[in-house]
C-alpha positions as CSV (number, residue, x, y, z in Angstrom):
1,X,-39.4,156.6,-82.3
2,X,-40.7,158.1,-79.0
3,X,-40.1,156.2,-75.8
4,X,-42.6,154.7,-73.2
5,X,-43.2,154.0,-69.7
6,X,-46.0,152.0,-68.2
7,X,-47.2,154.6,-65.8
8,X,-50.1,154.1,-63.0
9,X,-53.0,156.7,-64.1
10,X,-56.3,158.1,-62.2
11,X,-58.8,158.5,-64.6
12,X,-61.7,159.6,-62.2
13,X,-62.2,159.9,-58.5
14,X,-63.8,156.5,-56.7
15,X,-62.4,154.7,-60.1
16,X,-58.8,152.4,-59.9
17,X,-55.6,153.7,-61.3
18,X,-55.3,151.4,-64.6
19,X,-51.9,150.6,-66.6
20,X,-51.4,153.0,-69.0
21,X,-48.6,153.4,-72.0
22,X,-47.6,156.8,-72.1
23,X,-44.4,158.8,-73.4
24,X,-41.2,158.8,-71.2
25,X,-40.9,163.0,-70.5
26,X,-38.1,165.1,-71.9
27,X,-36.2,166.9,-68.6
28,X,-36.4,170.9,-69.2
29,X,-33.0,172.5,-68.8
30,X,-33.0,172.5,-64.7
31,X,-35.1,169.2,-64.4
32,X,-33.8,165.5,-64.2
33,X,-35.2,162.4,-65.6
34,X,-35.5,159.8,-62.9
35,X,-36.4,156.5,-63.0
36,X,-38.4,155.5,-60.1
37,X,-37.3,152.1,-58.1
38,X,-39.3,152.5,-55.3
39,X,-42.3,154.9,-54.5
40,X,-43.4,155.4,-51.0
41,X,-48.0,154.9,-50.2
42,X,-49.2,157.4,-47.4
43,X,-52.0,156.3,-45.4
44,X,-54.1,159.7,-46.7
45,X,-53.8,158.2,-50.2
46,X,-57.3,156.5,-50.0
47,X,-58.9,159.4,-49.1
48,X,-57.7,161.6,-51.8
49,X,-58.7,159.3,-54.3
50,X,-61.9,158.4,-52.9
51,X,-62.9,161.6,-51.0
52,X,-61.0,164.6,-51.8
53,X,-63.9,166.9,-52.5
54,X,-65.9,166.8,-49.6
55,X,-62.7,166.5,-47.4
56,X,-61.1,169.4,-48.7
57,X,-63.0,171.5,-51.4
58,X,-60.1,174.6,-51.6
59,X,-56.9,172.3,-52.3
60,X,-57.6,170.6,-56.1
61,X,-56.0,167.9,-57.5
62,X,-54.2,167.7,-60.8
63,X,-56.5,167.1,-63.9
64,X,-57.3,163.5,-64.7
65,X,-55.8,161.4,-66.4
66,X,-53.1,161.5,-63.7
67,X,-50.1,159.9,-62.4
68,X,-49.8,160.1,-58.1
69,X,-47.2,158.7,-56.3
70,X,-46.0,161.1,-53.1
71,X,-42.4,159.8,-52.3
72,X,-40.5,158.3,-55.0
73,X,-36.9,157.3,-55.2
74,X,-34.5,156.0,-58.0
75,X,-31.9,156.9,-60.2
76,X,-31.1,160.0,-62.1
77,X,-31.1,158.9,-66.2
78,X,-31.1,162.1,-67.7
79,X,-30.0,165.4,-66.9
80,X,-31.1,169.3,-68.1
81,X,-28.4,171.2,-69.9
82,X,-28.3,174.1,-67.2
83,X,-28.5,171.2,-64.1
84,X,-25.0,171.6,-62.5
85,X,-25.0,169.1,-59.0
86,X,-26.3,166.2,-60.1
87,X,-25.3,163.5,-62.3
88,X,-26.4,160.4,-64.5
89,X,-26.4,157.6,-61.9
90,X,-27.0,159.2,-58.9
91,X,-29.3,158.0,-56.5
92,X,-32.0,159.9,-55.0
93,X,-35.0,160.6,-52.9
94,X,-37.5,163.3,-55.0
95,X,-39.1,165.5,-52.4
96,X,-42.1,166.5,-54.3
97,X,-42.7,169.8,-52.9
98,X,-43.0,172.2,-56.1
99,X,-43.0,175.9,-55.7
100,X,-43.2,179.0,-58.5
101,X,-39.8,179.7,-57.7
102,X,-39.5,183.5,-58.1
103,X,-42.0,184.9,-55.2
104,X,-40.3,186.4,-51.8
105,X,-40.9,183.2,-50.1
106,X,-39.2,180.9,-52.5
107,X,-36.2,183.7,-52.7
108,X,-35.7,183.3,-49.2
109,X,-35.7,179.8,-49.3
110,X,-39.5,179.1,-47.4
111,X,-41.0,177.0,-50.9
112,X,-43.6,175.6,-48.8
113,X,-44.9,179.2,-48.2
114,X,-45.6,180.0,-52.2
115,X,-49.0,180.2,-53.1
116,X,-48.2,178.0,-55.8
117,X,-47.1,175.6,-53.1
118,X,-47.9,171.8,-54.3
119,X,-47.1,168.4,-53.4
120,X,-46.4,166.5,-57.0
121,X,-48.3,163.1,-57.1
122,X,-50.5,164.4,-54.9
123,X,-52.7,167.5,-54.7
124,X,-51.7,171.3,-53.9
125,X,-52.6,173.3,-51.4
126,X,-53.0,176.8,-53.5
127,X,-56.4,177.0,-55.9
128,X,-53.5,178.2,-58.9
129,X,-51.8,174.5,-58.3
130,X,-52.9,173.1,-61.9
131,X,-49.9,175.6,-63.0
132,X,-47.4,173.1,-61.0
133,X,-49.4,170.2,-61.9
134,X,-49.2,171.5,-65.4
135,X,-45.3,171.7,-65.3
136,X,-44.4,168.4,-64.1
137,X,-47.8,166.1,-64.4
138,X,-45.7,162.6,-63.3
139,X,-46.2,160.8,-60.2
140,X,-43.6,158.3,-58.3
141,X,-46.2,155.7,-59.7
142,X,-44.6,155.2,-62.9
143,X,-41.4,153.8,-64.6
144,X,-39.9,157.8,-65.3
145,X,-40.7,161.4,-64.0
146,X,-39.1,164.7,-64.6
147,X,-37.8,166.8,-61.6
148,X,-36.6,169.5,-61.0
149,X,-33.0,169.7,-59.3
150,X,-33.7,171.5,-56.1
151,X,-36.2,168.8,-55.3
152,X,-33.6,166.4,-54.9
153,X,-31.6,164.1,-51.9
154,X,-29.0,162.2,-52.4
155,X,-29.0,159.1,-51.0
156,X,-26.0,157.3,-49.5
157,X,-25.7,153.4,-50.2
158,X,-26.8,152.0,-46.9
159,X,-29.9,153.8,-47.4
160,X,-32.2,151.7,-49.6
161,X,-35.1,152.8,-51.8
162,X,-37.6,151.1,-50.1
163,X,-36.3,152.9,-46.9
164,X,-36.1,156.3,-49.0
165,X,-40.0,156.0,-50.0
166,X,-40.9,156.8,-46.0
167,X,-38.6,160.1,-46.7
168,X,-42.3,162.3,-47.3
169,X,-43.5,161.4,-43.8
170,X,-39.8,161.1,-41.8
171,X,-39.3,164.5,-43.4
172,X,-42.4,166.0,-42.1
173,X,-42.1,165.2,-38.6
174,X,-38.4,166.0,-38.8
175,X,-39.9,169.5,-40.0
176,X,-41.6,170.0,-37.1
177,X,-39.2,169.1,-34.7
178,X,-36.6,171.5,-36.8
179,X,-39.7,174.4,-35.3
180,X,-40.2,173.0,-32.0
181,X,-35.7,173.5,-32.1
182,X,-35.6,170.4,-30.9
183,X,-31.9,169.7,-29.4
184,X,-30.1,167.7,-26.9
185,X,-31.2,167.1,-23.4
186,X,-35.0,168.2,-24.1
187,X,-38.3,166.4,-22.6
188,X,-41.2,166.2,-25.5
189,X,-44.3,164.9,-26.0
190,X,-45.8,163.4,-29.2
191,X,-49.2,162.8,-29.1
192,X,-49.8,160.1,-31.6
193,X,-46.7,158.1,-31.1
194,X,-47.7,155.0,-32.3
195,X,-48.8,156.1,-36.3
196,X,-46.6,156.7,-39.1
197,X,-45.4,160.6,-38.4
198,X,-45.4,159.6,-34.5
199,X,-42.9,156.9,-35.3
200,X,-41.1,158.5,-37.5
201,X,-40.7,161.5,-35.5
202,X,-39.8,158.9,-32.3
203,X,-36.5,157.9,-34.3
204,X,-35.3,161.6,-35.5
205,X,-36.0,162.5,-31.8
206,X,-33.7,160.1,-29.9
207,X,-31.3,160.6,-33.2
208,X,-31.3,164.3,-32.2
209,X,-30.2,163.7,-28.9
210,X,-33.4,164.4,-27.5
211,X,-33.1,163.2,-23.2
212,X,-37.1,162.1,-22.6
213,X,-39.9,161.4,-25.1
214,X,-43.0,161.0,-23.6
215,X,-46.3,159.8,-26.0
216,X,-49.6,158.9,-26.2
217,X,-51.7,156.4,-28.2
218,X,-54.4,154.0,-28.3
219,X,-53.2,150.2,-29.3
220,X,-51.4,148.8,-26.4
221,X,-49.5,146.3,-28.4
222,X,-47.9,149.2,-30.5
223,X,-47.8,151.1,-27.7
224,X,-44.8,148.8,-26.2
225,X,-43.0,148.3,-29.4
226,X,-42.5,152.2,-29.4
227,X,-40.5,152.1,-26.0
228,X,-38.9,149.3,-26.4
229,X,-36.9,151.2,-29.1
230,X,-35.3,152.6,-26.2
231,X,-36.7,151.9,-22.7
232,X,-35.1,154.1,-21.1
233,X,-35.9,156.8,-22.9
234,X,-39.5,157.0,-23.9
235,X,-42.7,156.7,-21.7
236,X,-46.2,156.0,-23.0
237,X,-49.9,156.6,-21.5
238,X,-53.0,155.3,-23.5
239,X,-55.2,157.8,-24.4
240,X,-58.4,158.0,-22.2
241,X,-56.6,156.9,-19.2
242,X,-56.1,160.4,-18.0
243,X,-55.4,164.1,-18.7
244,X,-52.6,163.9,-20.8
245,X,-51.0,167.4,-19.8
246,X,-51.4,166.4,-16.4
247,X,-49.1,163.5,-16.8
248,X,-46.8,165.1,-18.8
249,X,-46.1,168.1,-15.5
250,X,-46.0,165.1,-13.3
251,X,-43.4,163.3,-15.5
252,X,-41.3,166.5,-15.3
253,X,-41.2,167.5,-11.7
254,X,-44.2,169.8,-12.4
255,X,-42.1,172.2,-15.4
256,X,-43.9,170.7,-18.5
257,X,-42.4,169.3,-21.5
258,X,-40.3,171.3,-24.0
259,X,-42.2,171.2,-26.6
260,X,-45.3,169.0,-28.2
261,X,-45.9,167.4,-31.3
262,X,-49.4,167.0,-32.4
263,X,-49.0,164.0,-34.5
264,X,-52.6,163.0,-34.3
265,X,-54.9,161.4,-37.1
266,X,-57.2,163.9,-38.7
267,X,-60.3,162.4,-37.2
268,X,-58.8,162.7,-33.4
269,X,-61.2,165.0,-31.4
270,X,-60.0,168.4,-30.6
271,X,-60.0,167.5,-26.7
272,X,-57.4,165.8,-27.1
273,X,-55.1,168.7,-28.7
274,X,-56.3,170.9,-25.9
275,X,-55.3,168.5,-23.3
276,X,-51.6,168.2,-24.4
277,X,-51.1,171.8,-25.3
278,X,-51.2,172.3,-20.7
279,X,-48.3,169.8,-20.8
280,X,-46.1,172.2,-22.4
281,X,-43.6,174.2,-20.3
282,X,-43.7,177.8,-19.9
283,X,-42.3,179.7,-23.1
284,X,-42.5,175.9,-24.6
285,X,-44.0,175.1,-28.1
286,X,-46.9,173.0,-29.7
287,X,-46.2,172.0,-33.1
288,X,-49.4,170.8,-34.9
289,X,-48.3,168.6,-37.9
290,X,-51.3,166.1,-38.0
291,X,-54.7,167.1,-37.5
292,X,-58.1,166.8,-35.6
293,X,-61.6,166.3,-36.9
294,X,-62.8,170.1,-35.2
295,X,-61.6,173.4,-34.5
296,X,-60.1,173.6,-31.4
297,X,-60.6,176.3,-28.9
298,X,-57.7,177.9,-28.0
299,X,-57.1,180.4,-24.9
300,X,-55.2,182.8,-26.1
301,X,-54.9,184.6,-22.9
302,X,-52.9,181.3,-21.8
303,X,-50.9,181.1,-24.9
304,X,-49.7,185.1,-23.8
305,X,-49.4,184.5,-20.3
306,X,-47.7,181.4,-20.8
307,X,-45.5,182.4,-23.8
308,X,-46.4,179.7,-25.3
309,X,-46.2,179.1,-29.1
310,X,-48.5,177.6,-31.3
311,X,-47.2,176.4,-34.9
312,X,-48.3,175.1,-38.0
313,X,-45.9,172.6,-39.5
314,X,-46.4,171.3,-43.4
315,X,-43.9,169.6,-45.1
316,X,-40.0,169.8,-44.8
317,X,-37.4,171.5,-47.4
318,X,-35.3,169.6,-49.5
319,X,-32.1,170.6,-47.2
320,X,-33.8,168.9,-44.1
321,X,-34.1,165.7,-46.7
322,X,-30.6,165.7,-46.6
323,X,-29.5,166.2,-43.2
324,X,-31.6,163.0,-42.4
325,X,-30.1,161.4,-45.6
326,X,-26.7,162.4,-44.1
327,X,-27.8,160.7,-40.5
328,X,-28.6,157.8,-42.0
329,X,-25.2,157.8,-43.7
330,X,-23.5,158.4,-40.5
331,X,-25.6,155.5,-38.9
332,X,-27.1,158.1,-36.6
333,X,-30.4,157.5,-37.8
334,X,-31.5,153.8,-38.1
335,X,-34.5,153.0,-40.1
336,X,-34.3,148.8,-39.9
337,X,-37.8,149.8,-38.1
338,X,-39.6,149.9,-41.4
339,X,-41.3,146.7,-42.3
340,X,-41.4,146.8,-46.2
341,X,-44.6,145.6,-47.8
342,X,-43.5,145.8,-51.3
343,X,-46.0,145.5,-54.4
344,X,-45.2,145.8,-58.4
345,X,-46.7,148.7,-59.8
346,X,-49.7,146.6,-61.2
347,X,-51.1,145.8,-57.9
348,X,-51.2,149.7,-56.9
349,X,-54.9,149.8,-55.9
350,X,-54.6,146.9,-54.0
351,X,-51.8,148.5,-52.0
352,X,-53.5,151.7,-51.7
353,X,-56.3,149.8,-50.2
354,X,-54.6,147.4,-48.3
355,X,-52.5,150.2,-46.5
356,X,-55.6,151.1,-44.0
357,X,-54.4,147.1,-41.9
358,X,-50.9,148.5,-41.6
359,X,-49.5,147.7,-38.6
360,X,-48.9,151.6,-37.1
361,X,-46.4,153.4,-38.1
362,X,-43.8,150.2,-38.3
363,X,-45.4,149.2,-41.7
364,X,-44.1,151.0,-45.1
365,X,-46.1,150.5,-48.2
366,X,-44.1,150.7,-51.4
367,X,-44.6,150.5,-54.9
368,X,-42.4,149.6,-57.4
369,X,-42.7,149.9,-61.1
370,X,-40.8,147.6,-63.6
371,X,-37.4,147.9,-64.5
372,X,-37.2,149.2,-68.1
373,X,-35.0,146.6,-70.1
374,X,-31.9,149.2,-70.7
375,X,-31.3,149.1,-67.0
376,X,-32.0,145.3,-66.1
């Protein structure tokens, strides 16, 4: 008799996911079966579900019927004859970055660089992503998926799987501090401070020993919860009040800040990028990992004169999943900041649309399926 899961399925764009019955996957020889406890809701998952065509016609989704779900976390059940590191039991974070594998990039251990480059239970970034979606179809919004083994991060025991679900968005701006080198005794600037990846990327920053974080926003009230993580440390403006860059040289003696992280929402104008970028030291970086609503205009003679560096940041590798795993472990990283909203997989559309009153980037929406009665 085959096996079943009750997984979460999109049949059609603008249409809610329904409770389906499908068959519980068989691992391939590298994969794992894992079954989900907890599966993470980014705020962008409205819009792909709603609006991914006109927002961004080049990066396709997988085929419907099917299962999303960015950042899910559980327990390995099954492993592939040829998986060697991983066990039954374990417990895990699944980074769902999926590459080809065999290209230059992937050899040299840059995934996120393939052109096959896609983010499982979510869309892909390449037009030949159906291939990936093709290999492993299953979401974090369902009882089971199938993994493969480089994909995964294992999760000490004080780190919960609620807390893991935030891993996709923790990861990413712990990615882009990795290429600003962020390091001990540095001045930065994140612009955006108060949403999800500006949060997150507040945490990994003092956690990495970083001296002075200076950040911008809009909503006073979350404003002040960001520096009271640690007063003494962090500095805020509001957005509007003044030039941005000019605050950060006058918070610095002049210099500039060591690097910036752009960790704006995707409909910030691109005056606001602009500004920031002049608060950067000379030979300092700006690391864009959110995203604005317009091209911004760029002086490149500055950048040159300046020495300043400009850098795309997507995603995070599965090795920078566990360093933060590992800080967590160590207590070096504290995530009791995340206020859990938890919701049973049948009441995924009403978390996906629910997730737009979140309160900044302190809220974490997770979903989590049912328990299949062999592990209850």
């Amino acid at each position: 008799m085959v096996k079943t899961m009750i997984a979460a399925r999109l049949h059609a764009l603008h249409q809610p996911m329904s409770l389906d019955e499908i068959p519980v996957p068989t691992p391939r020889p590298n994969d794992v079966l894992v079954q989900v406890r907890a599966c993470g809701i980014v705020p962008n998952m409205a819009n792909v579900i709603n609006n991914w065509p006109t927002w961004f016609p080049h990066q396709p989704l997988p085929k419907f019927p099917a299962v999303f779900g960015l950042d899910p976390a559980g327990v390995v059940a099954e492993v592939g004859e040829a998986v060697t590191n991983v066990k039954i039991g374990d417990r895990v974070y699944v980074s769902p970055l999926r590459s080809c594998g065999s290209c230059k990039a992937c050899r040299s251990g840059n995934r996120s660089q393939c052109r096959y480059y896609t983010l499982n239970g979510y869309f892909s970034t390449s037009r030949d992503g159906q291939r990936i979606f093709d290999l492993y179809p299953y979401g974090g919004f369902s009882q089971y998926m199938t993994a493969p083994e480089y994909s995964l991060v294992c999760l000490p025991d004080n780190l919960s799987f609620e807390q893991a679900g935030r891993f996709g968005y923790l990861g990413t701006s712990y990615g882009a501090l990795k290429n600003a080198q962020a390091g001990p005794g540095q001045v930065c600037l994140i612009d955006g401070i108060t949403g999800t990846l500006g949060v997150a990327a507040t945490k990994l920053a003092l956690a990495m020993g970083i001296s002075k974080i200076l950040g911008t926003g809009r909503n006073k009230e979350l404003m002040d919860r960001v520096k009271a993580i640690a007063p003494d440390r962090i500095d805020t403006i509001m957005l509007g009040e003044g030039s941005t860059g000019e605050w950060a040289k006058a918070q610095t003696g002049g210099e500039g800040v060591d690097f910036v992280i752009s960790a704006l929402g995707a409909r910030a104008p691109a005056a606001t990028v602009v500004d920031s970028m002049r608060g950067v030291r000379r030979g300092g970086r700006v690391v864009v990992v959110g995203g604005v609503a317009e091209d911004v205009p760029v002086d490149v003679k500055w950048l040159m004169d300046e020495q300043v560096q400009l850098i795309g940041s997507n995603w995070f590798s599965a090795a920078q999943g566990q360093e933060m795993a590992d800080m967590v472990r160590t207590g070096v990283l504290d995530l009791s900041y995340l206020e859990h909203k938890i919701y049973p997989l049948e009441r995924v559309n009403e978390a996906i649309s629910g997730i737009g009153e979140r309160d900044g980037g302190f809220s974490n929406y997770v979903v989590v399926p049912p328990i299949p009665a062999s592990y209850q």
